[in-house]
C-alpha positions in Angstrom: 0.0 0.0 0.0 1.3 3.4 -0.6 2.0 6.3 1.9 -0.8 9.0 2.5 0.4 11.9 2.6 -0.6 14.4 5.6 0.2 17.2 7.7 2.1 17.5 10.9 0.5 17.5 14.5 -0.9 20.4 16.3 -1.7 21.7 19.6 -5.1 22.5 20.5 -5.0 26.5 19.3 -7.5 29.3 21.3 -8.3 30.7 17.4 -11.9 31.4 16.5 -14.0 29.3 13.9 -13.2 30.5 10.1 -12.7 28.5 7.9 -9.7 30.0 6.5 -7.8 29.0 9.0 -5.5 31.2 11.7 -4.1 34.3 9.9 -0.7 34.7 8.6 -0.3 30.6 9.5 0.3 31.3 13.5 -1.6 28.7 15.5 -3.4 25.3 14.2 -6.9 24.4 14.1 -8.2 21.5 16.1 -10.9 19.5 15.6 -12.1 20.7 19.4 -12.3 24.3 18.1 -15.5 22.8 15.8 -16.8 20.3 17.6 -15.9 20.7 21.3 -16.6 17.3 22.7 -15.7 15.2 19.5 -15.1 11.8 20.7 -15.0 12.2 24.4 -17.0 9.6 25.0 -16.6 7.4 21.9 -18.2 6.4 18.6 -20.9 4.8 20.6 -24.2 5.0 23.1 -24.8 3.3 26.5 -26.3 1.3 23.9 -23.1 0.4 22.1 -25.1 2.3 19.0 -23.2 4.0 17.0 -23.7 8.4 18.2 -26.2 9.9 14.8 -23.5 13.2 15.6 -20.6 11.1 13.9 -22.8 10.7 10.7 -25.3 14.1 10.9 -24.7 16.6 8.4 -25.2 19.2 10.8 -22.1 18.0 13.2 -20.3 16.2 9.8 -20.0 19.2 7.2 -19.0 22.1 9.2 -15.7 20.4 10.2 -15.0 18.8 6.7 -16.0 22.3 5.3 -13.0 23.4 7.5 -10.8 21.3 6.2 -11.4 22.4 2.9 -11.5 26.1 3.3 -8.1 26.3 4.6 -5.3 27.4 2.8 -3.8 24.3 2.0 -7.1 22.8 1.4 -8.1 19.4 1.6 -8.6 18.3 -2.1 -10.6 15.0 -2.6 -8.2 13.2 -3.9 -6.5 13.4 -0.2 -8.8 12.3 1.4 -9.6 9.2 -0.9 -6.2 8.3 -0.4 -6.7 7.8 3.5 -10.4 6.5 2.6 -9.1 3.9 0.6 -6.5 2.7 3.1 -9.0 2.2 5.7 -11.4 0.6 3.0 -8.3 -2.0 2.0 -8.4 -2.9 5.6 -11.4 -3.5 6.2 -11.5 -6.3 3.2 -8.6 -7.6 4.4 -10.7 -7.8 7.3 -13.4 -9.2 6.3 -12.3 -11.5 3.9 -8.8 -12.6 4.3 -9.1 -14.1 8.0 -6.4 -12.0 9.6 -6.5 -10.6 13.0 -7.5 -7.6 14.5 -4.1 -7.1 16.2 -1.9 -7.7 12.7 -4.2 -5.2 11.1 -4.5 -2.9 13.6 -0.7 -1.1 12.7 -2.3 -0.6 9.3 -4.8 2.1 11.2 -1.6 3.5 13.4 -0.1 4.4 9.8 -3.3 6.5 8.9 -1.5 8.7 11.9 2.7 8.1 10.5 0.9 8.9 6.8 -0.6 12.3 8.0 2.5 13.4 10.4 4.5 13.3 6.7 2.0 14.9 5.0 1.4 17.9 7.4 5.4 18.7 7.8 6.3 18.6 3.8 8.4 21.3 2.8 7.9 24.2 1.3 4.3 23.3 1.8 2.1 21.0 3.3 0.2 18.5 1.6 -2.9 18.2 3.9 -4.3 20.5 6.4 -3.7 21.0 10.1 -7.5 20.1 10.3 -7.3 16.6 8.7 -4.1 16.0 10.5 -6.2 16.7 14.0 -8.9 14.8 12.5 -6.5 11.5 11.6 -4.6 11.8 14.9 -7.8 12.0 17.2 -9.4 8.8 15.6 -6.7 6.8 15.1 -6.4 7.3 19.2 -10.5 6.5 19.3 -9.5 3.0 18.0 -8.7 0.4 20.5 -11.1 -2.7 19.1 -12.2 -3.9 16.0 -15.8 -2.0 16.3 -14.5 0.9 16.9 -12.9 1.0 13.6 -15.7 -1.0 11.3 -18.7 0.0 13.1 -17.2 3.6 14.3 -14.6 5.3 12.5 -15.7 3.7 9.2 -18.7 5.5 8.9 -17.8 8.5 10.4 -15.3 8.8 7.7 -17.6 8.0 5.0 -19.8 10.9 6.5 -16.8 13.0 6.2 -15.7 11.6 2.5 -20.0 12.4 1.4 -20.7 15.7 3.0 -17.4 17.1 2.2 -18.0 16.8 -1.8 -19.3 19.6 -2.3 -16.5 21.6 -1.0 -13.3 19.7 -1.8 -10.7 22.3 -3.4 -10.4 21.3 -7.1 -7.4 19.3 -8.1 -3.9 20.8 -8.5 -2.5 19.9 -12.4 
């Protein structure tokens, strides 16, 4: 499988919510800064149902809108390529009998994929957003629900709502 490529870590920044990301660079945007309580508590319900936020457009789109506004935008061919990683997983999952624990350094190199990607020089490929967004669910996976019947499709929420406002594609 080939690398991802991603953006570098960031603190949890006080900066207010446009899109555009913090002026002149200073600071990163956090995934907290849109959605205070994201994953606090998990993908799931006392029910062990997955949480309707993690797949509503209402809590969904603003953060992937976000993503895509900021200067670096995310572009959806980005995000495909992380999408796609997780979605090789999954089959190999699902239909090649391995275990949980050998796939589950597949989803700790979502993480290594968007550290490159967010510390590329001149520029980085992916934006502090995503990065947040990578780091804090690849930390929300400890079991094999949690990614398949969690992450998965929170993901694909973020991968459908965020369509419409992927940047275009750079020639």
């Amino acid at each position: 499988m080939t690398p991802m490529h991603a953006q570098r870590p960031h603190g949890d920044s006080q900066q207010g919510r446009g899109g555009g990301g913090p002026p002149g660079g200073q600071g990163q945007e956090t995934v907290g800064q849109y959605w205070p309580s994201y994953l606090s508590d998990g993908y799931f319900d006392a029910n062990g149902c997955l949480k309707v936020e993690y797949v509503s457009r209402e809590r969904v789109e603003p953060l992937v809108k976000a993503m895509c506004q900021a200067s670096n935008g995310l572009t959806s061919h980005q995000i495909r390529r992380y999408f796609g990683h997780c979605r090789a997983v999954e089959n190999r999952l699902k239909s090649s009998g391995e275990s949980w624990a050998c796939l589950l350094p597949e989803i700790k190199k979502l993480e290594i994929a968007a550290a490159d990607g967010v510390h590329k020089k001149p520029k980085p490929k992916i934006p502090a957003l995503f990065h947040d967004f990578i780091r804090k669910n690849v930390a929300a996976i400890k079991m094999e629900k949690d990614f398949l019947h969690g992450f998965l499709p929170h993901f694909e929420a973020v991968v459908g709502f965020g369509t419409a406002h992927f940047k275009k594609e750079r020639s």
